[in-house]
N, C-alpha and C positions, 0 to 999 in steps of 0.2 A: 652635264655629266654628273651621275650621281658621286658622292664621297664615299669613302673607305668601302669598295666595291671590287675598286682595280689595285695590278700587282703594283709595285715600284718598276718605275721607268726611270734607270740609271744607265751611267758608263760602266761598262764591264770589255774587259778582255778576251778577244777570241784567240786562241793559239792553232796551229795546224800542227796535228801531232807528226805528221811526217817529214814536213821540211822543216817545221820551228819558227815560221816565220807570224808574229804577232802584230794586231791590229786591232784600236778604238773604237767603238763603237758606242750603240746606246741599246740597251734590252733590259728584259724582264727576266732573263736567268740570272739567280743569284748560283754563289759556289763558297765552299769551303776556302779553298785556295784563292791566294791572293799573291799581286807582281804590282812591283814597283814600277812605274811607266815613265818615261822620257822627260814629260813635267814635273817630275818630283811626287807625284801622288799615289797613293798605293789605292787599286781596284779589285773586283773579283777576276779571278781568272776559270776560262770555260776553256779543254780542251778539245776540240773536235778532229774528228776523222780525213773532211775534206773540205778543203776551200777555197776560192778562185786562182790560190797558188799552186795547189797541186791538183784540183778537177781535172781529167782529160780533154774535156772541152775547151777548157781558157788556156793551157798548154800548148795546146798544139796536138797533142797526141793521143789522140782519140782515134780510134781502127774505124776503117771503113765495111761496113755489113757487105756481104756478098750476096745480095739477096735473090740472084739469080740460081746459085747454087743451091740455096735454102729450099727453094721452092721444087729443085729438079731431084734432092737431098727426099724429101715429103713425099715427091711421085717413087721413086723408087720404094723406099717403106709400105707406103699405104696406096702405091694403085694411082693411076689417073682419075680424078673424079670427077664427074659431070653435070652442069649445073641442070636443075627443072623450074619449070615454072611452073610457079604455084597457081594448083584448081584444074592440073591437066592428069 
C-alpha cells in the first residue's frame, strides 16, 4: 500500500438522527462535532438520516408493494400493450 495516499481509518461515531440511538464504529468520515463514548474517550460524531435502528427493513415495517395493482393501475392509463417480436 502506497503511504500518505489514503484518508484516516479511525473510530468515529454514528448517531441515527431519528431515534438517537449511537453506535462505534471505524471510518473515514471525520466531522466537526464530537461525543464522549462509554469508554471515556471523545470521538467525531456523524449524524445520519437512517440506520439499521430505524430502516424499514431491520424494523419490521416495511410495506408490502401491491404490484398486481401497479400493473392493472399502467393498463388503465396507458392501454394494454402488446409484446412483438423482433425482425417481424
Amino acid at each position: 500500500m502506497k503511504a500518505n495516499i489514503h484518508p484516516d481509518y479511525q473510530p468515529v461515531i454514528f448517531k441515527d438522527a431519528s431515534t438517537g440511538k449511537a453506535f462505534l464504529t471505524r471510518s473515514t468520515l471525520t466531522s466537526e462535532a464530537f461525543l464522549d463514548w462509554e469508554d471515556g474517550n471523545r470521538y467525531p460524531l456523524v449524524v445520519v438520516d437512517v440506520t439499521s435502528d430505524s430502516h424499514p427493513f431491520w424494523t419490521g415495517a416495511q410495506r408490502v408493494l401491491d404490484t398486481a395493482g401497479r400493473v392493472q393501475k399502467f393498463e388503465r392509463r396507458y392501454g394494454k400493450r402488446t409484446r412483438t417480436t423482433p425482425g417481424t
